[in-house]
C-alpha positions, 0 to 999 in steps of 0.5 A: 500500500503506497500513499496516494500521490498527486502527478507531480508528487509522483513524478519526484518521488519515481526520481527519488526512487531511482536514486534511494536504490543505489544509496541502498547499495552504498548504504551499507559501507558508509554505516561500517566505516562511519563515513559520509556518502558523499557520492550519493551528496554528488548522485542528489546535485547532479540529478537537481534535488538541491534546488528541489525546494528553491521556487521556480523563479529563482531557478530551482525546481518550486518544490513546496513541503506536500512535494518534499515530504514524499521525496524524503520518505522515499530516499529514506527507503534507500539509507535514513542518513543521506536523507537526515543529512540531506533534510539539513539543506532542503528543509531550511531552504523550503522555509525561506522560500516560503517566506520568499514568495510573501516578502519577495526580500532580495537577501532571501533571494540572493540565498537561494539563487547561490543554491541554484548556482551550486555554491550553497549546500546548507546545515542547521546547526543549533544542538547543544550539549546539555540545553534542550534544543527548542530554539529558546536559548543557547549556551554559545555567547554572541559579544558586540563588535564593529559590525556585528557579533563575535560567537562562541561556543561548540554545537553537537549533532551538526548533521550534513557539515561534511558537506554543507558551506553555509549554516544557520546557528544560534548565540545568546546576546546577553547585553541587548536592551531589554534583556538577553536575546537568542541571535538566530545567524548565518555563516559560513563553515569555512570562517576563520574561528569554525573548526569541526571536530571528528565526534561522531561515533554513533550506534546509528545514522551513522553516514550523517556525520553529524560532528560537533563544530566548534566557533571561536570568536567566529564573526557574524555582520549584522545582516547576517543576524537574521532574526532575534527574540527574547531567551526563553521566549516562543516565537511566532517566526520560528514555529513558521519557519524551523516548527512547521518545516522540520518536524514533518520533514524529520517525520518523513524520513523515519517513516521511510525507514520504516517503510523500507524495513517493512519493504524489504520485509516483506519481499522477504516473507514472500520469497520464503513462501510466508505470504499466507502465514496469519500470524504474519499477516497480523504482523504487517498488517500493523506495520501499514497501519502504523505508517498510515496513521504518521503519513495523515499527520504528515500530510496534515501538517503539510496542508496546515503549513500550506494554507497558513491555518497553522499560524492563525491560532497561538503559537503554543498550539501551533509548537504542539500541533508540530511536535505531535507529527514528529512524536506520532512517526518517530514512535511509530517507526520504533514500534514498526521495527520491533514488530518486523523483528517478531516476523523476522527473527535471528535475519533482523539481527545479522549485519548481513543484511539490511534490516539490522542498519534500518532498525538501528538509524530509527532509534534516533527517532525519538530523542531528536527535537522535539524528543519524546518527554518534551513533546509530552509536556508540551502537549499535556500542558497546552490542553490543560490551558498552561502557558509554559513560555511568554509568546512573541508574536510577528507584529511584536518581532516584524519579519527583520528583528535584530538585536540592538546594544 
């Protein structure tokens, strides 16, 4: 049972296809060595998929997040770590499109032209070792210099900076009027002051190459300060763009994991001669329902973001509608995966075969923003009517705050 697909989806995600089976066929020697595909990075340039998301009139393919998501799904099927890491890039690319087509801002425009010309692959790099990262606060300093700000600190899980040349990242600027505020800032990976550092040695997605990068004095102009809010604040121009976005996006891609396993699963059982068995069907039959029920929410938060219901209600909500998507598919995923090994056996346990790599790249799925206990918070107190954090809205922020001091 495969979702049911507009033409244009469809057609993006036959092209996807092509490229999710030879990532598979790389897919496991990336994972033994711990080493980033930069050959699949090279197979996604070539056939136009990071300019997927950049709108047609800066040259790229127009992709909004209804066409994406399906082709993350679908890449995932191949190998969950190019599509992690390739989610850095088309994801943050697709927000500011988005934000494009309503402001026409030349800056944005100049950004999304350098994809189109290939001298921009993007990461967003904000985790932080021991702060929640819910693009509140952040542990890394910004200090005021001519110009602009100086940063300091080390980033964690800084998945696709194997290959990325521009990241956004976030400092906390304690002296701006009116109290600290979070810089949300770009820069470039190849700046004096950025050293990434070889940390990643994971259980799995381990092709992502998700290592810590370190920013000593590292500057940023003040153009490059593309937003601010108050720390410990929710910002309605982050659930636009980093809510609304990543959490379907990280969505699609466990769940093609998933549906990989299940795939691969079922081609299996079937060349056994297991098709009729029951008990298997029971098995299976769950599985396709598991992934039905996240590819709804996925869907639905596609047609929300699409349509800007989404941003009508309080921002609180709107965090929460987003992290449900994520919590549903991650937490489906796992269970898929658990299921599939009672069909499977001892073939679920050999490194021999793929389903081993599969089940360990979805265990990541619940620990990534927004994790499991903060979703649940989060989720629980907005239904009991609790704010957690003060809201700050567009008209407070307007779409070019910056930080003054």
């Amino acid at each position: 049972m495969q979702p049911l697909l507009t033409p244009k989806q469809q057609a993006l995600v036959d092209r996807a296809g092509k490229l999710a089976d030879i990532f598979a066929e790389r897919a496991a020697e990336h994972d033994r060595d711990n080493t980033f595909p930069h050959q699949n990075y090279d197979d996604l340039r070539e056939a136009g998929f990071l300019r997927l998301s950049v709108p047609e009139e800066l040259g790229g393919s127009g992709a909004g997040l209804p066409e994406i998501l399906p082709v993350l799904e679908r890449l995932a099927m191949g190998d969950g770590a190019t599509a992690l890491a390739f989610t850095m890039h088309l994801s943050p690319l697709g927000q500011w499109a988005s934000v494009w087509r309503r402001t026409k801002a030349p800056r944005l425009a100049q950004l999304l032209r350098k994809a189109v010309d290939g001298e921009l692959v993007w990461a967003s790099i904000t985790s932080e070792t021991g702060l929640r990262n819910d693009m509140t606060d952040a542990k890394t300093r910004a200090v005021r210099v001519e110009g602009g700000f100086e940063l300091t600190g080390r980033k964690s899980f800084a998945t696709n900076s194997a290959v990325a040349t521009h990241c956004s990242t976030t400092a906390r600027y304690e002296d701006a009027d009116g109290g600290p505020r979070l810089l949300l800032c770009q820069i470039a990976l190849d700046q004096p002051g950025v050293t990434i550092h070889q940390t990643w040695n994971t259980m799995g997605m381990r092709g992502t190459q998700s290592n810590d990068v370190e920013l000593d004095k590292v500057f940023v102009e003040d153009a490059a300060v593309v937003h601010s809010l108050p720390v410990k604040h929710l910002d309605s121009r982050v659930l636009e763009t980093v809510w609304a976005w990543a959490m379907p996006a990280f969505s699609a891609v466990y769940t093609g994991v998933a549906a990989g396993a299940l795939d691969w699963t079922v081609q299996t059982l079937i060349q056994r001669g297991k098709a009729e068995d029951p008990v298997l069907q029971d098995v299976i039959g769950e599985c396709q329902i598991l992934l039905e029920s996240s590819r709804a929410l996925i869907y639905r938060q596609a047609d929300e973001v699409t349509s800007r219901r989404l941003f009508t209600g309080d921002i609180q909500d709107g965090v929460a509608r987003s992290a449900v998507v994520k919590y549903t598919a991650a937490n489906n995923a796992v269970q898929v995966m658990q299921r599939l090994v009672d069909a499977l056996g001892g073939m679920s346990y050999t490194k021999a075969l793929p389903f081993e790599r599969m089940w360990r790249d979805v265990q990541a799925s619940t620990f990534m923003p927004m994790g499991n206990l903060a979703t649940r918070r989060l989720v629980g107190a907005n239904v009991l009517g609790v704010r957690t954090l003060p809201e700050i809205g567009p008209d407070e922020t307007g779409p070019d705050s910056r930080a003054k001091g």
